[in-house]
N, C-alpha and C positions, 0 to 999 in steps of 0.2 A: 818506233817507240810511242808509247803513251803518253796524250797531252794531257792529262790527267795530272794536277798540280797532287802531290802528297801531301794528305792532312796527317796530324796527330792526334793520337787519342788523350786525352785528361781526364781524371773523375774529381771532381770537385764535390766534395760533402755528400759522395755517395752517390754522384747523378754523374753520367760519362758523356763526355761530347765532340767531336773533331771541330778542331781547328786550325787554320794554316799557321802555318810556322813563322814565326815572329811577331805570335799571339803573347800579348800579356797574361798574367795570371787574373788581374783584375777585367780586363776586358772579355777575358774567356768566362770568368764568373757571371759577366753581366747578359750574354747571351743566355744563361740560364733562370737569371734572373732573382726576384723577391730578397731572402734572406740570403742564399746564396755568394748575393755581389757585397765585397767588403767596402765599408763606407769610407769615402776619398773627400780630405778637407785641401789638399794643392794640386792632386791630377788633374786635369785638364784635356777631355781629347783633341780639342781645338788647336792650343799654345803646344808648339813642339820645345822640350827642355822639360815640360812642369811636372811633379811627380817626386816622388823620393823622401819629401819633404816634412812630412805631419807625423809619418807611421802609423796611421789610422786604419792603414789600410792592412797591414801586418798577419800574415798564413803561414801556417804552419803544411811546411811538404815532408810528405810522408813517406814517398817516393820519389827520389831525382827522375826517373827513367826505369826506360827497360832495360836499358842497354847496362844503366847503374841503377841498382833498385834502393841505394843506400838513403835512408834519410838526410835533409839539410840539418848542420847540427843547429840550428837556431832560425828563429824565426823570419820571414825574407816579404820584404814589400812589394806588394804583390801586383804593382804598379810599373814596378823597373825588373822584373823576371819574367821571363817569358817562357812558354811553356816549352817542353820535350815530350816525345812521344812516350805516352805510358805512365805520366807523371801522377802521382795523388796528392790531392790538398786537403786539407782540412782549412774549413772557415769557424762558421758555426757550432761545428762538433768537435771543434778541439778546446779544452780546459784554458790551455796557456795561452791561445789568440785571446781567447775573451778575460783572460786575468792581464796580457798586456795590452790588451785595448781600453781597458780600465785605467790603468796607470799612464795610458799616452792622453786619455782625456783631463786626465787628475792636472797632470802637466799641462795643457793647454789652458786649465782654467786658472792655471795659478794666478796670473797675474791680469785674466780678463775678468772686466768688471761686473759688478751681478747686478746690471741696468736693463734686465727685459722689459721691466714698467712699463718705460721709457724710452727703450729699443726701436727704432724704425724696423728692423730687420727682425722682431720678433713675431712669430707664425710662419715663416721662413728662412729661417736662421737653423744652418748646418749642424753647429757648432752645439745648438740648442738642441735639434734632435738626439744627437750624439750624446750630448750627457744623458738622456732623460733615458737613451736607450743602452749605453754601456756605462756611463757614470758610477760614481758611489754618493751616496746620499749626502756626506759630511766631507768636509775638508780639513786635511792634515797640515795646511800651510799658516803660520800664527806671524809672516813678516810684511811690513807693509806692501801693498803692490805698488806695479813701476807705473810709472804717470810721464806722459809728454805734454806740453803744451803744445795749446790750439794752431793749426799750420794751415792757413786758407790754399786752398789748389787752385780758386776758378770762381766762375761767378752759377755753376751750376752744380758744384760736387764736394761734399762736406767728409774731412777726416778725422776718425777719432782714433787717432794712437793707440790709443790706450787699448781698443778693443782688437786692433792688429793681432793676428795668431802669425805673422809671418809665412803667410802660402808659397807669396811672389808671384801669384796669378795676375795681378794689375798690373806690374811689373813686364811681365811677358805680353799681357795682352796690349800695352802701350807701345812696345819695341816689333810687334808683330803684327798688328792689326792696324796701328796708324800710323801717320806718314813719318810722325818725329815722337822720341821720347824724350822728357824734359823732368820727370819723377825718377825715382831709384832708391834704393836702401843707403843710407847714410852710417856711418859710423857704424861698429863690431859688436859681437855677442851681446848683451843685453843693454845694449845702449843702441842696438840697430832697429832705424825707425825707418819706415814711410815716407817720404818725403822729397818737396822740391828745394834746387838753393835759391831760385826766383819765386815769390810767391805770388799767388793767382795765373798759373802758367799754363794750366790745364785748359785748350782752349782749342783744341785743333777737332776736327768734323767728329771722330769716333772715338773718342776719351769715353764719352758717355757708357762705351761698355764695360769698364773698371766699375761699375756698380751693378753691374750682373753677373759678373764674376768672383767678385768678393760673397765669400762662402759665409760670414760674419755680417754685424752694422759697422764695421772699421770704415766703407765709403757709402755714403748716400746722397740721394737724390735732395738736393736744395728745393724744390720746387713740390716736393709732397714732405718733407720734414712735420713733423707732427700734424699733417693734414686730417689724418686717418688711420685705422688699423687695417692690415690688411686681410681679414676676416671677415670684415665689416664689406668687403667691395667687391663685384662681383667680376671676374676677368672677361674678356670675349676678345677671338680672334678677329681682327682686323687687317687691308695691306690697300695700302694706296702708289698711285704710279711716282717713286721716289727718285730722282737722276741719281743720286748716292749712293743708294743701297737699294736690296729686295724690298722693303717696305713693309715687311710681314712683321706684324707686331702685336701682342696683346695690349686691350685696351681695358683700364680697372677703374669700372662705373660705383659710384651709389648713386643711388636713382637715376638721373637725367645725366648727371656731372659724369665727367672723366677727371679720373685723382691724378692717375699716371699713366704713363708709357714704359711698357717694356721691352725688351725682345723673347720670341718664343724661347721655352726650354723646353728639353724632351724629359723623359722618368729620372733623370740622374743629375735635374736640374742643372744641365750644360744649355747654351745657347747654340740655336740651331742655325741663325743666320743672326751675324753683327749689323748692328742699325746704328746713324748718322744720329747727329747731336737734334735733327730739323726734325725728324720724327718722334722721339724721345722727349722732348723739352718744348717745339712750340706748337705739334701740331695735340691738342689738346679739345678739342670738340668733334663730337660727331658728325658734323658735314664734310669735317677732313679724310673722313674715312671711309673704306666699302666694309659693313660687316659683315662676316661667314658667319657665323654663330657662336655660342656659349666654348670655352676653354675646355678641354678636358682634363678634370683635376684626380691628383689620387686619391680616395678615397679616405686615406690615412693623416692627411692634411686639415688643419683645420681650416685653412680656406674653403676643404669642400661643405661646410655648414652653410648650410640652406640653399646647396648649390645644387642642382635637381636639372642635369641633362637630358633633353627624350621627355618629357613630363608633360602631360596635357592639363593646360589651364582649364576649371572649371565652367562650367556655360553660364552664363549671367541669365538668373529668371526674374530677375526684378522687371525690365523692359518686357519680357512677353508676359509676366502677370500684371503688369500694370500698364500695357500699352504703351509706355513711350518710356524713355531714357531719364534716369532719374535729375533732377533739378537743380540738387544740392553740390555743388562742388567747393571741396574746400580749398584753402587757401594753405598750407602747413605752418607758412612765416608766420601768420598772424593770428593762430592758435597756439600753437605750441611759443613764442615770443622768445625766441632762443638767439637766432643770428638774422644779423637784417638781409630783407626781401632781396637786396639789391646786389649782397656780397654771393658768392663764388668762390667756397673756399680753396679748389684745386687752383685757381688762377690768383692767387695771393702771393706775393713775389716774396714773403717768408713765412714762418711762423705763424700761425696765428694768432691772432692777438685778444686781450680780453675787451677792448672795444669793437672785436667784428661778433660778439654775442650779446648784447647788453637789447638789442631787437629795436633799438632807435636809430634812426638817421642819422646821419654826422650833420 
């Protein structure tokens, strides 16, 4: 007999591909890639359980099989189906994905707030692509949205309720990624919130990646909170020798300064190795780190703004038409007189504040 494992065939939006059997439909799409793969706001390939959850992801099969060529009579998540040989899907090219992927976003925004301003999670916020790319321009909901009060997790990691879509990606990544889970969903249907019954509980080594996996600003980072936009900062891959974890992390500079600590994602903004709270939170300077070089961003991101990988710096002629190195260096604190010489906004233990810009000493 032949060790030749049996693949399936699929055509997905008119492109055909084999796959081994107890291939997703969304995973199958994603090997083909660009518009193809349907956008996932609670999949996870990481967390085993996540998925099923947003309908975001939502296809239309056009054929079950070969064996049954009937279509599915409704539209099937393409996240928890997995493929048959011979099966067709429509993503892109079917009417009813994109008229219900309209109305699964409509529903998601109902009751999240419209705080991009003000967003930590804005320029990379799921949630945000999503509308901008299946959305409807206007909103048909006229009833107050639902609001939770402030619930502290930690001394590192901020929850705003209120912007919760309910993934349950945190959830999974707490009960699976660290030693103990101490968070969970409280209370039923639109009263089910986020949350711990201790508060400040969040504290154990790899909590910190509940903020890499939330698709939303629902959890954030305490320690870059209004530091920055992340637009404005430029990522580069770093990894240093960690006993905890791989170490592999990106590091997100302006100028000199490091804002934050992440962990790598690949195209589908999953984390590719989970990283300890010691990487993440204290190691925050350039000596702590070996650099590889510049991130590879996608192009369709507005991080990639002024982000130029491969790029040759122009050659400085001032030194050889003027024989030596010019004189003048400036100072930026004490021109521009904006924040003082001495602060460090990425290492400010919150907020910052309107006396770390007034450009006077304390």
């Amino acid at each position: 007999m032949s060790d030749e494992k049996k693949m399936f065939k699929v055509t997905i939006d008119n492109i055909t591909i084999e796959v081994e059997p107890g291939t997703s439909i969304l995973n199958a799409a994603r090997m083909i890639g660009g518009e193809v793969a349907p956008p996932a706001m609670c999949y996870y390939t990481k967390l085993k359980g996540s998925g099923g959850k947003c309908r975001t992801c939502l296809v239309e099969v056009a054929q079950g099989s070969t064996a049954d060529p009937r279509p599915m009579p409704k539209l099937v998540a393409s996240c928890r189906t997995n493929i048959m040989d011979g099966m067709v899907v429509k993503n892109i090219t079917s009417e009813k994905v994109i008229d219900a992927r309209k109305g699964v976003v409509e529903f998601l925004l109902i009751n999240h707030p419209l705080d991009c301003p003000i967003c930590d999670q804005a320029g990379e916020c799921h949630l945000q692509d999503l509308s901008y790319e299946h959305g409807a321009s206007g909103t048909r909901y006229q009833f107050p949205r639902r609001t939770f009060e402030k619930h502290d997790l930690g001394p590192y990691i901020q929850l705003h309720m209120t912007r919760c879509i309910m993934c349950f990606r945190c959830v999974y990544t707490a009960d699976q990624v660290t030693n103990r889970r101490v968070h969970g969903i409280l209370d039923r249907g639109e009263h089910a919130e986020i949350a711990t019954y201790i508060k400040t509980a969040l504290d154990n080594d790899f909590i910190g990646n509940v903020i890499d996996v939330c698709p939303v600003g629902a959890l954030t980072d305490k320690t870059f909170r209004f530091k920055n936009r992340v637009w404005f900062l430029k990522p580069v891959d770093a990894h240093r020798d960690c006993p905890k974890c791989s170490g592999k992390v990106q590091l997100w500079y302006r100028g000199d300064e490091v804002f934050r600590v992440t962990a790598r994602k690949d195209e589908f903004g999953e984390v590719e190795d989970w990283i300890c709270n010691d990487c993440r939170f204290e190691k925050k300077k350039t000596a702590d780190w070996v650099i590889e070089g510049p991130s590879k961003i996608d192009r369709h991101s507005v991080i990639s703004a002024n982000h130029y990988v491969g790029a040759h710096k122009p050659t400085e002629i001032e030194p050889e038409v003027m024989g030596r190195p010019p004189r003048l260096l400036m100072d930026i604190h004490s021109v521009s007189q904006v924040n003082q010489p001495s602060v460090d906004l990425s290492l400010l233990p919150g907020p910052a504040h309107s006396d770390d810009f007034n450009g006077k000493e304390k």
